[in-house]
C-alpha positions in Angstrom: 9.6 0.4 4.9 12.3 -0.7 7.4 15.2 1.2 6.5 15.4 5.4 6.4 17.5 4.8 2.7 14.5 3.2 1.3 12.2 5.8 2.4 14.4 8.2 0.9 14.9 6.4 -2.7 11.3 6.2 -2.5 10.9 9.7 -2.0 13.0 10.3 -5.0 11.4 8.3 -7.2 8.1 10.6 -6.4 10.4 13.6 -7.3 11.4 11.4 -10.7 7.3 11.3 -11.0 6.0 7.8 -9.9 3.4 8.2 -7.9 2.7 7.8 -4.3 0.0 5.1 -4.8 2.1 2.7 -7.1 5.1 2.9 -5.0 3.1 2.6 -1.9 1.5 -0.9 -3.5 4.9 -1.9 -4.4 7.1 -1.5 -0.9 4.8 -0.4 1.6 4.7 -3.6 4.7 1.9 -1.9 5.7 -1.8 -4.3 4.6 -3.0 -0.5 3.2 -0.7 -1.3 0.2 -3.0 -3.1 -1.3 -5.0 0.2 -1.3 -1.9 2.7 -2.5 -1.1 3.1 1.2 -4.4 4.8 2.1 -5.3 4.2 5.9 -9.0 6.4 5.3 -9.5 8.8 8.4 -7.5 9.0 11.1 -9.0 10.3 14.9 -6.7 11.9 17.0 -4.5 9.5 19.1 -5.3 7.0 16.4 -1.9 6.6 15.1 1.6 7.1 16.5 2.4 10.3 17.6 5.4 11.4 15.4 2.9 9.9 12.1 0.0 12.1 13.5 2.2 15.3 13.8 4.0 15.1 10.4 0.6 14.2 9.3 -1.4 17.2 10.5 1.9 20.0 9.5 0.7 18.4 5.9 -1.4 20.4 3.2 -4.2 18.0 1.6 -2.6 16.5 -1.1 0.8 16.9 0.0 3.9 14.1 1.0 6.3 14.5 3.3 9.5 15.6 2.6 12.0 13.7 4.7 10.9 9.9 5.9 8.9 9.9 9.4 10.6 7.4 11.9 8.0 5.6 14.0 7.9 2.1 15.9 6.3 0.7 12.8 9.2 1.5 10.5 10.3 5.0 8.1 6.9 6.2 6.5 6.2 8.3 3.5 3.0 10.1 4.1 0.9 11.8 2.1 -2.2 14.1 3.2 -5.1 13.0 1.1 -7.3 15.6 3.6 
């Protein structure tokens, strides 16, 4: 999204139990929306480096707590492995 206070109403909706995938098909201005946000596997130096980082401090299955600021916008992330 563009704005950290989507990212964060976002991220309480997920606490309110909507799921990562709907929400990610609903606001996500990324094209992996149309998938539920899923980008498949990432390499190493694939993606920006703050998204890689949060990404790899991540437990499969888990979502970020706090948004991640990139050049790309404020991104929810969740692990899938």
């Amino acid at each position: 999204v563009k704005h950290q206070y989507e990212a964060e109403d976002l991220l309480k909706r997920i606490d309110e139990g909507e799921t990562f995938e709907k929400l990610a098909m609903r606001y996500s201005l990324c094209p992996s929306s149309e998938n539920g946000g899923e980008l498949g596997s990432l390499k190493k130096g694939q993606a920006d480096q703050d998204f890689e980082e949060a990404t790899l401090q991540l437990k499969e299955n888990e979502i970020t707590r706090t948004a991640v600021r990139t050049r790309f916008g404020y991104h929810i992330i969740k692990r899938i492995s």
